[in-house]
N, C-alpha and C positions, 0 to 999 in steps of 0.2 A: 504494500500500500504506500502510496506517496505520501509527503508528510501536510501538501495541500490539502489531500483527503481528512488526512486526521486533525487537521490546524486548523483548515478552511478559511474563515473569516467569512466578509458579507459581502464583499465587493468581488466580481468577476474579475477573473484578472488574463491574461495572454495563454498562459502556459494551461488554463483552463481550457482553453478551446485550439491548442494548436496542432492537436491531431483527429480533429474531428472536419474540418475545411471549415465551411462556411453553415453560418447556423442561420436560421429565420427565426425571431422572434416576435410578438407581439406586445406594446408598450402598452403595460397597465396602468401608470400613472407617472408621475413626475415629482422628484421634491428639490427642494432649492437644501445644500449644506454648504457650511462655512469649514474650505479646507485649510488645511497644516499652515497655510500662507497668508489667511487670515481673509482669501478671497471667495467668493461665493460660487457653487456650480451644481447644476442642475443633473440629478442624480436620474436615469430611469431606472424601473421597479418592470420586469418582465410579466407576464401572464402564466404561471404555473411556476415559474421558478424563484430559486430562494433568495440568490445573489444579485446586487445591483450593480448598473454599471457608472459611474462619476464620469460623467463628460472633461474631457479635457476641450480646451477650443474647436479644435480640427473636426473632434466627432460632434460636437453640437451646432457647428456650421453645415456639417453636412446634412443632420436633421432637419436643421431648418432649411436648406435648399429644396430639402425634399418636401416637406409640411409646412412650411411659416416659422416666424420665429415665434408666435404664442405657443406657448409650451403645452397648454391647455390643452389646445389639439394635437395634439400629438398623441393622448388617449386611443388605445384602437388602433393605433397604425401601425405596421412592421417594418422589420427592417431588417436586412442582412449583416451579421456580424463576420468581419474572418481576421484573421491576424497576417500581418506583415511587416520585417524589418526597417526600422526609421532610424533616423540618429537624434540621440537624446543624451546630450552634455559631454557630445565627443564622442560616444560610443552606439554600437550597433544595436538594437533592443530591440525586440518582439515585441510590436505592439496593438492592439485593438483597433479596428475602424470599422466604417460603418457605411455600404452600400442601401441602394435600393432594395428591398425584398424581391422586387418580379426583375433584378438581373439573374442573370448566371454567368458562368465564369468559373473561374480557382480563386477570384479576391485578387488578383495582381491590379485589379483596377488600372489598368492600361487604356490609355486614347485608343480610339478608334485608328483601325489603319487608316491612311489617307490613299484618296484615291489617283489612280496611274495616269499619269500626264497624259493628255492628249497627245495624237499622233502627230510626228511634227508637219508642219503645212509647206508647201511650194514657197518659195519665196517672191515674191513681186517683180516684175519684169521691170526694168528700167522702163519707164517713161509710162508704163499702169497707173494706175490710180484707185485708192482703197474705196467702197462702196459700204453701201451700209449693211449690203447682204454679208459683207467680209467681216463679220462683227459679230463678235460667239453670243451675243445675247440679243 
């Protein structure tokens, strides 16, 4: 048994979900606490489970991208949790973020490919003239 298991505590943390991919969960509700730094942040409370998650900025911006920033609503919404390496005070950490529910993926949360150049076009004949038909839009 790991010593997580046995220790636990109340806050989800990386090493909790880092061999399980990517989790959906559903936000029961929301509480505002005052962390270690004397700053305020907005805690969600899962739907059947024990452990909450303490937004750091990055993950409650991307909530609110997803829902608004009223917090209120965010009641009932899901979300996808997965973990991936950041750098945090110099070094490499596993850490928790937070997708859309209806993506998929592995969590690497990568851009979209872009798409392949148009095919290159003839070049203009000396003494042509461009038209409006020559105009990609």
């Amino acid at each position: 048994m790991r010593l997580n298991e046995v220790y636990g505590g109340n806050y989800l943390k990386a090493e909790d979900l880092k061999d399980r991919g990517e989790v959906r969960c559903t936000i029961e509700s929301v509480s505002i606490m005052e962390g270690d730094d004397g700053k305020k942040k907005a805690v969600l409370h899962f739907r059947g489970k024990d452990k909450t998650l303490p937004l750091n900025i990055t993950n409650a911006n991307m909530v609110a991208e997803l829902y608004g920033d009223e917090t209120d609503d965010w009641e009932g919404k899901s979300i996808t949790l997965y973990t991936c390496k950041v750098d945090f005070q110099g070094k490499r950490v596993l850490a928790i973020r937070i997708k859309d529910a209806l993506s998929s993926g592995n969590g690497s949360h990568q851009p979209a490919p872009r798409p392949s150049p148009p095919p290159p076009q003839e070049p203009l004949a000396v003494g042509s003239e461009l038209t409006d038909d020559d105009i990609p839009f």
